[in-house]
Structures are given as structure tokens and as C-alpha cells.
N, C-alpha and C positions, 0 to 999 in steps of 0.2 A: 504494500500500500504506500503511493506515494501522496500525500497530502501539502496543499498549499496553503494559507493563508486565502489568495483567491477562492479555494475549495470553501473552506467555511465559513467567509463572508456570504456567498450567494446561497450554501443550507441554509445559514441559519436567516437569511433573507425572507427567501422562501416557507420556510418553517411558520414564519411571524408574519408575513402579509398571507398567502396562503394561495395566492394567485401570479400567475408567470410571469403577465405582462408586468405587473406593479413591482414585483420582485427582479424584474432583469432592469426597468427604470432606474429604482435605487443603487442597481451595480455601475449602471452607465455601460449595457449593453444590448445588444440586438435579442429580441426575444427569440429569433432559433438558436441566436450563440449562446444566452443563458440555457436554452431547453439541452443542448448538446452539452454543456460544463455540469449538470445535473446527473443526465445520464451516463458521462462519464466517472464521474463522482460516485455514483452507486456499483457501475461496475468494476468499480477500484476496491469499493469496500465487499462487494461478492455480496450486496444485499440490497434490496426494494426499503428505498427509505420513506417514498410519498404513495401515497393511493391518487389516483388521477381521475376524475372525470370530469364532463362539460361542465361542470355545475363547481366541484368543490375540489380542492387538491390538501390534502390531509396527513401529516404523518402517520406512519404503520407504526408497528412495536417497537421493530426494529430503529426506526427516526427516530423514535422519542428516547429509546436510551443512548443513539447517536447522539442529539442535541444535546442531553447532559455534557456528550466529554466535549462537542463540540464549542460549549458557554467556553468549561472550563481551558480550550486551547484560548479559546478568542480575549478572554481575560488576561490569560499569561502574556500573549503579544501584548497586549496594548499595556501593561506593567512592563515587559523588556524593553517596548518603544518609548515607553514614556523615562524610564529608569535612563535611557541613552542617552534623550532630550535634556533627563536634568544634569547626567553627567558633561555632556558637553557645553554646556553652560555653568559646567562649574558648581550647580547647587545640591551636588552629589559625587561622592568618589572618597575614595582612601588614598594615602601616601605615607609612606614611613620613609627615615629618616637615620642614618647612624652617619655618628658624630665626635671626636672628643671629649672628652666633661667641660675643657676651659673653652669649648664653644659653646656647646651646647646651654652651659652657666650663665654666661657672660655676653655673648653675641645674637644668640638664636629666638632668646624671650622675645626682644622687639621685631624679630620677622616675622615668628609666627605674629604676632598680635596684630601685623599689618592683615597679614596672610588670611587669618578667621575673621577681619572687621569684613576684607572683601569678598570671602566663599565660608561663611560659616557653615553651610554643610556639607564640608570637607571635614571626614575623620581624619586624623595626623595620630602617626607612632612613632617614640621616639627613642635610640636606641644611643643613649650616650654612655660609650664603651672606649678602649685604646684603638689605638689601629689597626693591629691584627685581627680584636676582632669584627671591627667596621667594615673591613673588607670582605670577614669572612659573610656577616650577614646579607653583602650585596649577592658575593657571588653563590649564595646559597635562597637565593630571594627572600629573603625575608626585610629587607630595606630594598627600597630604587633605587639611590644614590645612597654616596658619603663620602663625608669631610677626615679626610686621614691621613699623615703624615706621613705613608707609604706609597708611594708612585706606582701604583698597580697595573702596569702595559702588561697584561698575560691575553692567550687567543680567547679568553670570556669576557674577559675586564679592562675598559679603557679607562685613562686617569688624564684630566687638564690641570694644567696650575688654577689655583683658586685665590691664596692668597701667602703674602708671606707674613715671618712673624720672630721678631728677635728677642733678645733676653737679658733679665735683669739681674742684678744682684738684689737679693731682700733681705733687711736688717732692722738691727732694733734700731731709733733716733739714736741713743745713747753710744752706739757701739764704734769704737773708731773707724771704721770704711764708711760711717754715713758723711763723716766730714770730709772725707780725700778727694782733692780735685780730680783723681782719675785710679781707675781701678786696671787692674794687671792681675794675669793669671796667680804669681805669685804672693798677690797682696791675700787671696783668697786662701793659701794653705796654712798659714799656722793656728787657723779657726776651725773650730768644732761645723761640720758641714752638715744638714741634714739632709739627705739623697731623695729623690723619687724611684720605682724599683725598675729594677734594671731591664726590665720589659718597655716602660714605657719610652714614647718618642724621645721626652724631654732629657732624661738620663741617657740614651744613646748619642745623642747630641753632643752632650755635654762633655759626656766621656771621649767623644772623636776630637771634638776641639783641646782638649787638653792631654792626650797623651803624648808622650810617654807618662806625663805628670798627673800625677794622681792627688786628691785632698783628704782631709780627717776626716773619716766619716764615722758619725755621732750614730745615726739609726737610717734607716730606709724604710720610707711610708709608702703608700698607694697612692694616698689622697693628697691633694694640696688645701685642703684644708687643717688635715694636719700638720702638713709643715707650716702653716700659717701659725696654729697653736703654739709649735715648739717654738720657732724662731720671735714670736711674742713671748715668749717666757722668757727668753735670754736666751736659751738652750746651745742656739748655732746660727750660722748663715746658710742661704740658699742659693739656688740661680734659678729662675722661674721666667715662660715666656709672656711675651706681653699681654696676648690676648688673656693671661691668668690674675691681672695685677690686681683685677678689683679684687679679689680675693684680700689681698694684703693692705686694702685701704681702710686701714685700724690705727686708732689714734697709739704713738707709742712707736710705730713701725716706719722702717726709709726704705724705699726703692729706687734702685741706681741705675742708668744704660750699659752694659757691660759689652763694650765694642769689641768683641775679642774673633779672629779669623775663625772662621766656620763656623758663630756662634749665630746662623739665621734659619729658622725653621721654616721649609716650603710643605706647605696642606695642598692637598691635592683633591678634586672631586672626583670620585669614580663613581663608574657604574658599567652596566653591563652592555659587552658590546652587539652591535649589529639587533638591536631589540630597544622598538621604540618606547617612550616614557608614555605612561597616561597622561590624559588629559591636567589632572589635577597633581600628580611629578612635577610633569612640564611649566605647568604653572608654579609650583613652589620653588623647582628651580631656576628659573625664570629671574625672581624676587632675590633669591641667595645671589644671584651672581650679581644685581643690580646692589644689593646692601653688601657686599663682601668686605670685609674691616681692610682697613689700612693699617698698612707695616706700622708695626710699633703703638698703635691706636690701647689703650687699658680698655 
């Protein structure tokens, strides 16, 4: 059985005026062309759906338990059609999202808020993780895109620059680097350091730009919020990138430029290749790369 849309616009036409001419009129067709799309119609389905005479045209048994599933095809269409209409307008759809934390924290609040004033019914999901695994969520679909510090050119995965991002030293007011007209890799080792763990971007970084030389290291966190805690306590210094500063914009605490070679973080967008973005992707990415932060921006 091969069924159309045209098919059971003209049943169920038929069905409900009860008469051919009036029912092939509503189709917007020739009353032998509706009479022939009728009887093709029944010999698709291997069954007599109307009773026929001069007088009345009548569902059989058989028509009338067709029209039940026939409502419920004609319902379905006009919900996929109409479901399409609001998608492509935006007033429907899903997009996920994986991201850093110090985007996702810090930069990502005022897009979406632009992003749901203009399609508030867009669902958004947000997947603020490291790089490793922001890439992994793309290329396992569970995000469209994302924002990750890993330049992902594989044959699934394509990556553009998105944006760049340098880094600071964070300290107490009180501590002598907050006064030094200028900070050197040196000036940073004979201080208690508190590290980010050695997975993420920022510790990779940091460790490329300074080796062979290596610093005190006091403890290793995940989070930058706790090294915001520790290094508020006195505990140590950090180096943290820019896009993280608001974090450490606590009364008590100094944040310095640390121009050091190789110390600039490129975020890269990936997603997946040769596979186009929804409607409502397209649109959030759209907005990201329009708001993208500027190098060095807190």
C-alpha cells in the first residue's frame, strides 16, 4: 500500500460531503480525476470503502474504520507541517551547546539572554565541560557545536578560530608581584603556585610556555573557583586566562597581564563536518560569532 497525503485529503473529503462533485471541488479537481484517485485509492487498500448510488455515496464498514486511521494520518501531517513552520521560524527547535566553564560562566549568560529574548521557544542545552570533553560531545552528537581549546581538523570534525585569549597572573593586593612594574617567568617561582589539573587547556599552556622551568606547586584544583579561594587566602599565586578574570574580581585580590611567549590561548568552534546545522544551531551560532569576546576582554 502506497498512501499519499493527496490519498486522504480526497477520502476523507468524500467521507464528509458525501457527494463526488462537491468533494472533487474542494480538492481542486476534475470530477473523473477525483472519481479515478478514489478508485485507485481503494484498490491500493484491496477494499470497497464507499457504497455508490445515484442518490447517496456512503461509507461501508470497511471506510469507516479506514477514516478513523485516516483523521489520525491527516492530524499527524498537519502537526509535522505545522511543527516545520514553527521551526523555521524559529518558534521551535533545540540546540545544545558544549563549552568551557570560563565561557560558559562568564561570556555565554548575555548571548543566550539575547538569544531566548529573540526565539524563546528554542530549548538550549548546555554542556560546560574541558575540551576533551566538548569535542567528545560534538562528535558523539550530543552538542552541535563547541567552544574548545582543541583545534579538532579530524575526517568528522571541523574547527575555525573563534577567538583568542591571554593570561594573567592573580594575586593577593598585599603580595609583592601586585606592585612590580612587570612580571617574568622567574619572578613567578619562588611563590607557593596553585595549579589547574593537568588535563585542562589552561595548565597545558602554561606548562608549554615555561618549560624547561617549572614552579612551586602548593595543590592542583579542577575548578577556578577554587583557586580563586586559595589564592584569597594568601595560600599562592596563579596564572589564569582572561576570559576567567571575573572570577577573581574580589575585593582583596590583583590581576596582572602576564606577556610571557606562548602564553595566548586560541578557542576554536567545532562541529561536525559535511552535516548541516539546524535551523535554531545556525541561529545561535550565528549570535556567538557576532558577540565573540575580544582578546584579553575579563
Amino acid at each position: 500500500m502506497n498512501l499519499s497525503a493527496r490519498d486522504i485529503q480526497a477520502f476523507m473529503a468524500l467521507a464528509e460531503v458525501k457527494n463526488f462533485t462537491r468533494a472533487a471541488a474542494r480538492c481542486h479537481l476534475s470530477q473523473p480525476a477525483f472519481s479515478a484517485l478514489i478508485k485507485a485509492l481503494e484498490d491500493s487498500v484491496g477494499l470497497r470503502l464507499f457504497d455508490r448510488s445515484t442518490r447517496h455515496v456512503l461509507l461501508t464498514q470497511e471506510g469507516e474504520r479506514f477514516l478513523l486511521s485516516a483523521q489520525r494520518i491527516a492530524a499527524e501531517l498537519d502537526d509535522c507541517a505545522r511543527a516545520m513552520r514553527d521551526t523555521a521560524q524559529l518558534a521551535r527547535g533545540h540546540v545544545a551547546v558544549a563549552l568551557l566553564p570560563s565561557l560558559a560562566a562568564g561570556w555565554l549568560p548575555q548571548v543566550l539572554a539575547q538569544f531566548m529574548a529573540r526565539h524563546p521557544g528554542v530549548e538550549l542545552a548546555v554542556h560546560d565541560v574541558l575540551s576533551e570533553p566538548c569535542i567528545a560531545a560534538v562528535a558523539q552528537g550530543d552538542a552541535d557545536f563547541a567552544l574548545a581549546a582543541i583545534r579538532a581538523d579530524t575526517p568528522e570534525l571541523q574547527a575555525e578560530p573563534f577567538c583568542r585569549d591571554n593570561f594573567h597572573l592573580v594575586c593577593r593586593t598585599d603580595h609583592p608581584l601586585a606592585a612590580q612594574a612587570q612580571i617574568r617567568v622567574g619572578d613567578l617561582q619562588p611563590w607557593p603556585f596553585v595549579h589547574l589539573a593537568r588535563h585542562s587547556s589552561v595548565r597545558q599552556y602554561l606548562d608549554a610556555a615555561l618549560f624547561p622551568q617549572t614552579l612551586r606547586t602548593l595543590v592542583e584544583v579542577e575548578q577556578l573557583a577554587t583557586v580563586m579561594g586559595l589564592v584569597q587566602a594568601g595560600l599562592g599565586i596563579s596564572v589564569v586566562p582572561a576570559l576567567s578574570l571575573f572570577h577573581f574580581d574580589k575585593p582583596g585580590l590583583c590581576t596582572r597581564p602576564l606577556p610571557l611567549p606562548g602564553m595566548e590561548r586560541q578557542i576554536y568552534l567545532v562541529r561536525r563536518r559535511e552535516r548541516s546545522l539546524s535551523v535554531a544551531a545556525q541561529a545561535l551560532y550565528r549570535l556567538m560569532l557576532a558577540m565573540r569576546p575580544v582578546l584579553g576582554s575579563a
